[in-house]
C-alpha positions as CSV (number, residue, x, y, z in Angstrom):
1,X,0.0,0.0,0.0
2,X,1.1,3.3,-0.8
3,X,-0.6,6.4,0.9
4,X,-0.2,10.2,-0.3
5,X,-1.0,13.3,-0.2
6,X,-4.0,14.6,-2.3
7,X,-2.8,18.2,-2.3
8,X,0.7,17.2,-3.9
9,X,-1.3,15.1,-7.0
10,X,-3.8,18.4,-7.5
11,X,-1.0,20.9,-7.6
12,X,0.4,19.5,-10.6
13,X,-3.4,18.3,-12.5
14,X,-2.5,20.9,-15.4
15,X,1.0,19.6,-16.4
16,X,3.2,16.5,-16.6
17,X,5.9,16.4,-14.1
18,X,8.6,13.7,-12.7
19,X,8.6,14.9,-9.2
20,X,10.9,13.4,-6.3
21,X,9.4,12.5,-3.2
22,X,10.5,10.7,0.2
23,X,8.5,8.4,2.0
24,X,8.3,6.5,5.4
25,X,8.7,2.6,4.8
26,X,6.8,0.6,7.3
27,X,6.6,-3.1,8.3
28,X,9.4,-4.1,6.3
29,X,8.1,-2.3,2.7
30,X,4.4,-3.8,3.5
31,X,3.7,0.0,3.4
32,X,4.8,3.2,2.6
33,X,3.2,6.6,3.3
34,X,4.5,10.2,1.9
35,X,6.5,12.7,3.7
36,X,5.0,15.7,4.3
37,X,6.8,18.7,4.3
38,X,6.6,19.6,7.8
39,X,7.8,16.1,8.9
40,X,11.6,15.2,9.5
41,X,12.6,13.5,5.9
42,X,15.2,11.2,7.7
43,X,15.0,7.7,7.5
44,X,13.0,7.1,4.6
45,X,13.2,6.1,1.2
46,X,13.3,8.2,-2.6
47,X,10.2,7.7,-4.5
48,X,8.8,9.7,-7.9
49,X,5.9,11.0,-8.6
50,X,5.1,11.1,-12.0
51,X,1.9,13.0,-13.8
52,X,1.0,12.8,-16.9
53,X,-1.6,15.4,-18.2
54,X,-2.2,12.8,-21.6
55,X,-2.8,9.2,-20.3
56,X,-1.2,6.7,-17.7
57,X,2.0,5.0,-19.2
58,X,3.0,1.4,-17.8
59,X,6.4,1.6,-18.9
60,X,8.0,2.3,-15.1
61,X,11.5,1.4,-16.2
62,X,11.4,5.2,-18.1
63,X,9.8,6.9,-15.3
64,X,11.5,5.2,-12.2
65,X,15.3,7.0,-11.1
66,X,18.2,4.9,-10.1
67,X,17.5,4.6,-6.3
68,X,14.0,5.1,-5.9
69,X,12.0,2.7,-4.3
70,X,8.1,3.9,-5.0
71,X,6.5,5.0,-8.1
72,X,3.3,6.6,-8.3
73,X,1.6,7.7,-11.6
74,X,-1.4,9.8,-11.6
75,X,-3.6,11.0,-14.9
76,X,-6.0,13.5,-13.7
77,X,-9.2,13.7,-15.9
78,X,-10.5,16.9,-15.4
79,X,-14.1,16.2,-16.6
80,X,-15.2,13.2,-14.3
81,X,-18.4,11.5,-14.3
82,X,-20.2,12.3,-11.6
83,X,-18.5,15.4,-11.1
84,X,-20.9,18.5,-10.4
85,X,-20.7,22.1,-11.6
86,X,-20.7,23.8,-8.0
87,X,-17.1,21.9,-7.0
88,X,-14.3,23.4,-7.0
89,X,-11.3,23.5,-9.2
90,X,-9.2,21.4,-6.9
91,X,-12.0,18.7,-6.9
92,X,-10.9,16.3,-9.7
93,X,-10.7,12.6,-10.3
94,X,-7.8,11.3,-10.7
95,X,-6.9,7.8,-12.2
96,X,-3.4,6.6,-9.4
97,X,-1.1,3.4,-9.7
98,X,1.3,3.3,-7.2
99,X,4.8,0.5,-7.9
100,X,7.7,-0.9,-5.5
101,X,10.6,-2.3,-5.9
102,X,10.8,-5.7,-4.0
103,X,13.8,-7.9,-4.7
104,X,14.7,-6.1,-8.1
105,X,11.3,-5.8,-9.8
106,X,8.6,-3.2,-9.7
107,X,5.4,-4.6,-8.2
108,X,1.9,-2.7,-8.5
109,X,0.0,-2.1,-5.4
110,X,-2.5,-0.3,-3.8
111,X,-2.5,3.5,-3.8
112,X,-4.6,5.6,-0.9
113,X,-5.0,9.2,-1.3
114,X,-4.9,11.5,2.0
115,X,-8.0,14.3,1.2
116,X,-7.3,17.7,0.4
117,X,-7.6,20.3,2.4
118,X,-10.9,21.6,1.9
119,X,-11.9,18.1,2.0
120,X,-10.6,17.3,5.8
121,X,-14.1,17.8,7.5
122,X,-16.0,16.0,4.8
123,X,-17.8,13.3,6.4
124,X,-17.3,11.3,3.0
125,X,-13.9,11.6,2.6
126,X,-12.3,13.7,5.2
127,X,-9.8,13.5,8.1
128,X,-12.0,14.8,10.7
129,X,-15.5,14.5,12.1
130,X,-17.0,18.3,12.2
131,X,-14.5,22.0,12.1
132,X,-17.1,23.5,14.7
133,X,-14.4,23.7,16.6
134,X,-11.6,24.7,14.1
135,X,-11.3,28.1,14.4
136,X,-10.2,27.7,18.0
137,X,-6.6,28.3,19.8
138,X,-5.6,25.7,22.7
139,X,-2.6,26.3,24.7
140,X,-0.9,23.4,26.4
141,X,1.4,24.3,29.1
142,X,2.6,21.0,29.9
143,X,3.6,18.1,28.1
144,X,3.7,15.5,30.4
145,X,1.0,12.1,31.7
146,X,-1.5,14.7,31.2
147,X,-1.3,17.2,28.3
148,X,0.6,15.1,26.1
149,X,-2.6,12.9,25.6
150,X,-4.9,15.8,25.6
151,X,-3.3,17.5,23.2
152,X,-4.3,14.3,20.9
153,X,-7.8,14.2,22.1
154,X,-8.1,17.7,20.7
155,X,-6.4,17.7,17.3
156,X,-9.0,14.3,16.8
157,X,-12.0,16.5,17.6
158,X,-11.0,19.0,15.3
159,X,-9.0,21.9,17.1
160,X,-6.6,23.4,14.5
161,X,-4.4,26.1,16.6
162,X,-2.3,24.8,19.2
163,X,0.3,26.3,21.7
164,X,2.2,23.9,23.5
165,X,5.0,24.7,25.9
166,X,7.4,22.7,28.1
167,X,11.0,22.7,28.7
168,X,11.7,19.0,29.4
169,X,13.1,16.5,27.3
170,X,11.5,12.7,26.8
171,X,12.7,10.6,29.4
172,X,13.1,6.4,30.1
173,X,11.0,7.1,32.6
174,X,8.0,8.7,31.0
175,X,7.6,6.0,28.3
176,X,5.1,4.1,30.5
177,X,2.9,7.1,30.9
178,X,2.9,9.6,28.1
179,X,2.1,9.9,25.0
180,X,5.7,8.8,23.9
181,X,7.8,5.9,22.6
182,X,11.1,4.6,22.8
183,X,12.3,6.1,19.8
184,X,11.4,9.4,21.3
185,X,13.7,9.5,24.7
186,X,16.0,12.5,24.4
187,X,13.3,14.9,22.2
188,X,11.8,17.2,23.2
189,X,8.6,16.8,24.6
190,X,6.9,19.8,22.6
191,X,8.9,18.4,18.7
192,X,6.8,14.7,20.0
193,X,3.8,16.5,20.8
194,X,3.5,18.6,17.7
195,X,4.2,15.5,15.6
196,X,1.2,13.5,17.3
197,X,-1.1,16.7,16.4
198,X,-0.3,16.7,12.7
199,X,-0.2,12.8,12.7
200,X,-3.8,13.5,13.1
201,X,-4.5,16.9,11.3
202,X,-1.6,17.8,8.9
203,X,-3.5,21.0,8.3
204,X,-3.4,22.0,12.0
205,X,-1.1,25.0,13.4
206,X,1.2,24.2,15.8
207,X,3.1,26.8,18.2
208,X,5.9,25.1,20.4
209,X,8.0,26.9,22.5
210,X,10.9,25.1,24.7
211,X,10.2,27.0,27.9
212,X,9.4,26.7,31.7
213,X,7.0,28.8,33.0
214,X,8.5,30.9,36.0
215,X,8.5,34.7,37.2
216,X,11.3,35.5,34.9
217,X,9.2,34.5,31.5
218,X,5.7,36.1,32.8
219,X,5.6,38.2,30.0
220,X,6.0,35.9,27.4
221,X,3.4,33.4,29.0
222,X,0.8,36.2,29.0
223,X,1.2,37.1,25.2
224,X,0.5,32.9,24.8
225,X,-2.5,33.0,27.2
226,X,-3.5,36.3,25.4
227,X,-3.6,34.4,22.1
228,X,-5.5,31.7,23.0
229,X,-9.1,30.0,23.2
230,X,-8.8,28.0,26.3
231,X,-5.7,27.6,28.7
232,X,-4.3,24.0,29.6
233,X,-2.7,23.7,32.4
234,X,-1.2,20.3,33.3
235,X,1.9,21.8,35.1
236,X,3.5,20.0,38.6
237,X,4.2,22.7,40.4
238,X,2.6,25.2,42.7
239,X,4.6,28.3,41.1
240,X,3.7,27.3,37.4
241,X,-0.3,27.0,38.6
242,X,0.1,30.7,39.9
243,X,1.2,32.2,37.2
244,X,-1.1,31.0,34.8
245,X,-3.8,31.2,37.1
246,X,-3.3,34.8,37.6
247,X,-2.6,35.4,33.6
248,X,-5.3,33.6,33.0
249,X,-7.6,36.0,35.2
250,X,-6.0,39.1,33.9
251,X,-6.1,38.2,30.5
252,X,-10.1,36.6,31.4
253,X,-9.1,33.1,29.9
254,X,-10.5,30.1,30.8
255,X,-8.1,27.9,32.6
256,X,-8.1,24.2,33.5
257,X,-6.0,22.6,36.0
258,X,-5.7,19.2,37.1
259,X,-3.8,16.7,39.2
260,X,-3.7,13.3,40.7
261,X,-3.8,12.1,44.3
262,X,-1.1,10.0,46.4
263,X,-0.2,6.7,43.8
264,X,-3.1,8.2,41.5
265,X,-6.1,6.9,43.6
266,X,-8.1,9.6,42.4
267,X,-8.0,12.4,40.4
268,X,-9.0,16.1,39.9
269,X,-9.8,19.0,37.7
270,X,-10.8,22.6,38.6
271,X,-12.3,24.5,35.7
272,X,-12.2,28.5,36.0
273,X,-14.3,29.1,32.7
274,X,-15.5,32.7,33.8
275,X,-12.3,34.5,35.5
276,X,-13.7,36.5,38.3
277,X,-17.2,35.2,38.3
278,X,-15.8,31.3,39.3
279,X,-13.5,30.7,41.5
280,X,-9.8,30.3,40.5
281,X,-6.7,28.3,41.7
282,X,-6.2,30.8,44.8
283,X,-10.0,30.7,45.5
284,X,-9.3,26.7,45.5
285,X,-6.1,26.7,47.7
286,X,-8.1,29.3,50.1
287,X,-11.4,26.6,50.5
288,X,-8.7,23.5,51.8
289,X,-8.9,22.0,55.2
290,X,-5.7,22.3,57.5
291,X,-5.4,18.3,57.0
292,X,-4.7,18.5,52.9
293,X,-2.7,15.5,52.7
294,X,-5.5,13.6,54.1
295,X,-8.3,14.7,51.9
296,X,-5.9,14.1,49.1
297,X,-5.7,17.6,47.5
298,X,-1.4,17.6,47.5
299,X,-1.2,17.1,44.1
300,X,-3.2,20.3,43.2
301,X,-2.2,22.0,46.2
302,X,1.7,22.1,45.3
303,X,3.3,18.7,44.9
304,X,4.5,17.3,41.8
305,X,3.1,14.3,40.1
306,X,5.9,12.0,40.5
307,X,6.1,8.1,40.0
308,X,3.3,5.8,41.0
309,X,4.9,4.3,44.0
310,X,5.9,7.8,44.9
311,X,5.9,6.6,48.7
312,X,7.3,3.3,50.3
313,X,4.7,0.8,49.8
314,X,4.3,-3.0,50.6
315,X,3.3,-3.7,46.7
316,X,3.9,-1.6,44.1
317,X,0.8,-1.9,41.6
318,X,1.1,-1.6,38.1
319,X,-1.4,0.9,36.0
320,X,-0.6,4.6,36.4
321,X,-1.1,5.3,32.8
322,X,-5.0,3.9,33.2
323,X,-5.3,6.1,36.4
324,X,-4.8,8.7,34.8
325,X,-6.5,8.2,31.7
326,X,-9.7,9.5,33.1
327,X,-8.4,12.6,33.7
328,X,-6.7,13.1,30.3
329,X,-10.5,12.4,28.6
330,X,-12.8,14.4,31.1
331,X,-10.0,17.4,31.0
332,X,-10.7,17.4,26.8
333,X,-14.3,16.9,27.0
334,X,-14.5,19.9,29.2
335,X,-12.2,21.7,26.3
336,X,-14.4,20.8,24.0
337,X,-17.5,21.6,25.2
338,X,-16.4,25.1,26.3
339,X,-14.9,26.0,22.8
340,X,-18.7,24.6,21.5
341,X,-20.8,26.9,23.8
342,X,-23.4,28.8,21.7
343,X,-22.8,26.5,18.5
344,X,-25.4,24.6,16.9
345,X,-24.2,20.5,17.9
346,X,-25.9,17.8,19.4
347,X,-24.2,18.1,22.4
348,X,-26.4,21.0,23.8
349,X,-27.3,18.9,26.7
350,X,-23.6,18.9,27.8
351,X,-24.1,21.8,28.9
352,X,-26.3,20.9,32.0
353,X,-24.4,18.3,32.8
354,X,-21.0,20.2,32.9
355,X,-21.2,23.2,35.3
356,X,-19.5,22.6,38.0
357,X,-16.0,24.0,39.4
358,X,-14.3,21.1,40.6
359,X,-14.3,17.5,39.4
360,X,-13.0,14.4,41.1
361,X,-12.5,10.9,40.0
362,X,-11.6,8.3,42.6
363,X,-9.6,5.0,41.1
364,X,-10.2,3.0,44.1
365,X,-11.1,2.9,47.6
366,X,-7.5,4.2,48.9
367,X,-6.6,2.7,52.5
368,X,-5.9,6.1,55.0
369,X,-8.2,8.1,52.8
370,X,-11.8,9.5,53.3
371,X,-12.7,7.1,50.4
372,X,-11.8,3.9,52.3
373,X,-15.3,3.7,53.2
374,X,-16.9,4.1,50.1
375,X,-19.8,1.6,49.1
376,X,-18.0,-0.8,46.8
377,X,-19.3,-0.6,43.2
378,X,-20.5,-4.3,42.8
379,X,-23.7,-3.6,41.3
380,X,-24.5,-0.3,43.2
381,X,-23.8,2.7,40.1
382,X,-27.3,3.5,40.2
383,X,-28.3,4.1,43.5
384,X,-27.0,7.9,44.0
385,X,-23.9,7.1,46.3
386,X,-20.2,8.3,45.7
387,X,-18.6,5.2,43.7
388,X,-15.2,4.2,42.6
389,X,-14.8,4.9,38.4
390,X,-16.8,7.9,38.4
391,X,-17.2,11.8,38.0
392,X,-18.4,14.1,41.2
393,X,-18.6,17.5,40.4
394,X,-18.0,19.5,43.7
395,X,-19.3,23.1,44.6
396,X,-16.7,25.6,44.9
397,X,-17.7,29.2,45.8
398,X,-15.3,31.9,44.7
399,X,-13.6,33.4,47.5
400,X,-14.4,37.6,47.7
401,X,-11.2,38.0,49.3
402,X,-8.9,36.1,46.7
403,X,-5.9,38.4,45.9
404,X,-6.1,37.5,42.2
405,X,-9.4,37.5,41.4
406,X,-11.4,39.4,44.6
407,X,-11.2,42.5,46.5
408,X,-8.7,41.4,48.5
409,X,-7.7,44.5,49.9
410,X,-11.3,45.8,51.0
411,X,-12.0,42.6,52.7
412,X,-8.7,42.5,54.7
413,X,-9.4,46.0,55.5
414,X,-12.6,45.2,56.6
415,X,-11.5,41.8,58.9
416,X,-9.0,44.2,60.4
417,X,-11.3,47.4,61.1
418,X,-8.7,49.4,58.8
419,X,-9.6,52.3,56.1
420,X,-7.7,52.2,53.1
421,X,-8.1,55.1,50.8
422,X,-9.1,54.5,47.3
423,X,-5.5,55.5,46.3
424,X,-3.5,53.3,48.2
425,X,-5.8,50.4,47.7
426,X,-5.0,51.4,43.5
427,X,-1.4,51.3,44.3
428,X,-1.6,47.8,46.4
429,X,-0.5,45.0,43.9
430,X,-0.8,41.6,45.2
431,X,1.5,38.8,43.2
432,X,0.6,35.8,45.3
433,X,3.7,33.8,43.7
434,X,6.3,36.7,44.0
């Protein structure tokens, strides 16, 4: 099987060319697909392209160079059966044959075309599914067990403008719970990420910058979060949530954070969609009980997300990647179904169902945690109790006083019996990170 592009064949449907191409060989030479030209060319095998504007020849022997491996001849007829009037120009038939070289002699075989462009969100021949969603910028601050997969998700459902920042390279470690190989340790995490977009959409924009998100590159973050639809944020540490929460309420972006709990029995998402209305991170941190670590909020709180058995542990259990798996498809859906709001879909009812602040997921029934007691699940989904394997939403009231998104300063003033002049309280800038 040979794949390629439709958009290389139509740019040359008014003239015959001998064009050189490269493409990946895969499954020792079972199939071979064309490299596009925003993918790394190394590693793959010459091929020719060869249109003629007359008729298909068979002769490959005139048409094939010395080292190229795949043929494929294409004879575009321009008035097509079946063809109507309204399509455009770029919508032609054309007649394909694709060759190989195997052991010396060129064998035919079967030739798959990747759809145009205007074609990607056809339901009869495109890529993707629907583009309600296409005009639509996600940044992805964080590449890791979380984004890395989300980012997928979304090029899938038809986002086509992505931002995606991290500073961390692939690791041996991460293999067995991101969205990376083998052959990716030592890349970096945003070069693997933006190939897994355009995997899915070659037509999508992707944005990466090598960065970590501190004080020092504030001003670069905003102008990202300024740019953008919705705001990712699948970061592992308290400073990096604080920033973008704050940009994210200055800039009034939504902003999604998430994290898991001790060995991933649970997990959690807090959704700010209207900065300043609903609470944010700070509001979040502000609502905690003294006892965190035993309601299981550390990993949201400030803690990284490190390796499953992050703690000493009698067994260590297999199955992070499925712990958080949950989390990786709720955080997308809620993506998804924000971008959507006031758009004609069938997923109108969504919007009931998806409202509140703060989500939380619990894996299993975690020994030491609030959840030890929880009804087992057995045959018990239906009966309105807290279960293992599914979604709570949680009430979450924004906090008045929050220094990022309240009137922090008039409600201090007030707990303290202090009045604070209009122009001092002006001049009073709260960074709760610096």
């Amino acid at each position: 099987m040979i794949t390629i592009w439709a958009d290389t064949l139509s740019r040359y449907r008014n003239k015959s060319v001998c064009l050189g191409l490269r493409f990946y060989r895969w499954d020792n030479g079972d199939a071979y697909t064309q490299v596009s030209g925003q993918e790394d060319a190394r590693n793959t095998v010459p091929g020719i392209l060869y249109t003629n504007h007359d008729e298909i020849t068979e002769d490959i022997s005139k048409i094939a160079a010395e080292r190229a491996q795949v043929v494929v001849i294409s004879y575009f007829n321009h008035s097509p059966s079946g063809i109507k009037k309204e399509k455009s120009d770029a919508e032609v038939e054309w007649k394909v044959k694709g060759f190989v070289l195997e052991d010396g002699l060129w064998q035919e075989v079967p030739v798959q075309v990747i759809p145009l462009r205007e074609d990607l969100f056809s339901r009869a021949k495109g890529i993707l599914e629907a583009q309600s969603v296409s005009d639509k910028c996600v940044f992805d601050a964080g590449l890791g067990s979380v984004g890395s997969f989300v980012v997928e998700l979304l090029a899938m459902s038809g986002i086509m403008k992505f931002i995606l920042c991290d500073f961390e390279r692939v690791d041996t470690a991460n293999v067995c719970r991101q969205n990376a190989g083998i052959s990716d340790i030592g890349r970096r995490k945003t070069a693997v990420s933006a190939q897994k977009i355009l995997n899915k959409n070659p037509y999508a924009k992707v944005e990466t910058h090598d960065l970590k998100i501190t004080w020092e590159s504030e001003d670069f973050i905003r102008e990202l979060v300024h740019r953008s639809d919705v705001v990712i944020g699948p970061v592992d540490n308290r400073d990096a949530r604080v920033i973008l929460n704050e940009l994210c309420v200055e800039e009034n972006k939504p902003l999604l954070l998430m994290g898991a709990f001790h060995r991933a029995y649970g997990v959690q998402i807090l959704f700010t969609r209207r900065p300043r209305i609903d609470p944010c991170y700070i509001c979040f941190l502000m609502s905690l009980p003294p006892d965190t670590k035993k309601y299981g909020f550390l990993s949201l709180e400030q803690g990284p997300l490190r390796a499953y058995a992050d703690y000493p542990v009698d067994t260590v259990a297999p199955g992070l990647a499925v712990d958080i798996a949950a989390m990786n498809i709720m955080t997308a859906r809620l993506c998804i179904n924000h971008l959507l709001k006031g758009k004609p879909t069938g997923l109108r009812s969504l919007d009931e169902d998806l409202t509140a602040p703060l989500y939380v997921y619990i894996n299993r029934r975690e020994p030491g945690t609030r959840y030890e007691k929880l009804e087992p699940l057995g045959f018990n989904a239906g009966n309105g109790n807290m279960h293992i394997l599914s979604w709570q939403g949680r009430p979450l009231k924004r906090n008045i006083a929050c220094p990022v998104c309240g009137n922090y300063v008039d409600e201090r003033s007030k707990a303290y019996g202090v009045s604070v002049s209009r122009e001092d309280a002006a001049q009073y800038e709260c960074k709760t990170g610096k």
